[in-house]
ZAMARGU-4260 file (C-alpha; in steps of 0.2 Angstrom, whole numbers, plus 5000, padded with zeros to 4 digits):
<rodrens>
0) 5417/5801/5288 | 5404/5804/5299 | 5406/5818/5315 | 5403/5813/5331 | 5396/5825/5344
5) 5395/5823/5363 | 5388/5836/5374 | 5397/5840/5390 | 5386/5850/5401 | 5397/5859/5417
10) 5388/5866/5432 | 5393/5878/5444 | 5383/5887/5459 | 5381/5906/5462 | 5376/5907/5480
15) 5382/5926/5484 | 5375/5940/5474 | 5387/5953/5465 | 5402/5942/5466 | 5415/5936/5454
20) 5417/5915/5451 | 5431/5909/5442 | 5427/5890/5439 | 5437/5879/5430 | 5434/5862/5419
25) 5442/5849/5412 | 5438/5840/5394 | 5439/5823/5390 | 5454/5820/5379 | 5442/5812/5367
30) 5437/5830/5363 | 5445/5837/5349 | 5434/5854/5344 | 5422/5864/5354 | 5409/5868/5339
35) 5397/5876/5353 | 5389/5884/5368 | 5375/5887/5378 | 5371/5894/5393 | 5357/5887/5406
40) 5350/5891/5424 | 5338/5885/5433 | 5335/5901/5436 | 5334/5910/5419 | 5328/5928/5424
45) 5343/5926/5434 | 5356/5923/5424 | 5346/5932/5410 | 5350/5949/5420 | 5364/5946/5432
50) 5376/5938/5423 | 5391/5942/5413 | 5407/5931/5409 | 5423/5928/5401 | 5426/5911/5395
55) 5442/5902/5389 | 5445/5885/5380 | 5463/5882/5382 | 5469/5898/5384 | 5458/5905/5369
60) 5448/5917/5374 | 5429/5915/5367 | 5420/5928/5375 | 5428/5943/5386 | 5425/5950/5400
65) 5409/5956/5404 | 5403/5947/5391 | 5381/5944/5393 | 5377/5929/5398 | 5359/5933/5389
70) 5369/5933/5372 | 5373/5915/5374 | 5355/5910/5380 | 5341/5905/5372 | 5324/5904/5373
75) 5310/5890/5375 | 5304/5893/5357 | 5319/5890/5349 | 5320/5872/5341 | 5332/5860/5352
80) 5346/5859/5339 | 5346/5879/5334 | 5350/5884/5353 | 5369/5885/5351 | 5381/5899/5348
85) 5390/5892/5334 | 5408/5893/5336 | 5412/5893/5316 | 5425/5878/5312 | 5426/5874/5331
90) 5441/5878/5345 | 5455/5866/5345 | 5452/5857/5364 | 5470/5858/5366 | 5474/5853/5383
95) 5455/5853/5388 | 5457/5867/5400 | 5438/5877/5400 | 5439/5893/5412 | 5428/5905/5417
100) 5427/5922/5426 | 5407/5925/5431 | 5400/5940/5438 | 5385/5940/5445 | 5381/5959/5444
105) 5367/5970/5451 | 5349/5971/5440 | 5334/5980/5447 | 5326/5967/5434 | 5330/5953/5446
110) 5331/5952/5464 | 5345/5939/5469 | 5344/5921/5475 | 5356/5910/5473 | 5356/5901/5456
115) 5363/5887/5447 | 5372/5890/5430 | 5374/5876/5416 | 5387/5879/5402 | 5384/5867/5389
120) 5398/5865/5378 | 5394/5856/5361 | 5411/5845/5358 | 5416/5836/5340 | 5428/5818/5347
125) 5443/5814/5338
</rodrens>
């Protein structure tokens, strides 16, 4: 039998520089594994230096606290379908709750502006 993958793309905004965001999402109850994950901005020197995250699919925690966000990018040179970090045999969707704890933190690297972040979540349906 042939796997099914969707793609579900959250976005959230980081208008205040070194501050703490805690969004939450909801997945479809069609979901049944999370095989994936990829971080976006449309700012990506941004994101690239300022930011760290914890992120949780339904209450398993994937990445602590302080987690950086650069070791879940990927770069322009990387072919589409190898831009993922693999998440092995996949996190049960449970009850579909996705968290998050962002930090936006300091970087001499990159001055701040505000920024939009895309996590991209690469979903197997039931």
């Amino acid at each position: 039998m042939e796997r099914k993958e969707v793609y579900k793309p959250f976005v959230f905004l980081v208008p205040t520089a070194n501050a703490s965001y805690s969004p939450k999402f909801v997945l479809d109850k069609s979901i049944r594994l999370v095989r994936g994950i990829q971080l976006l901005a449309d700012k990506p020197n941004q994101l690239y230096y300022r930011g760290s995250q914890r992120i949780e699919i339904s209450g398993d925690e994937l990445f602590p606290e302080d987690y950086e966000s650069k070791l879940l990018m990927s770069g322009i040179s990387v072919a589409p379908d190898e831009r993922w970090v693999n998440l092995g045999n996949g996190v049960a969707a449970g009850n579909g709750e996705v968290k998050l704890l962002f930090k936006d933190n300091e970087n001499a690297n990159a001055s701040f502006s505000a920024y939009k972040v895309t996590i991209v979540l690469k979903c197997e349906l039931k």
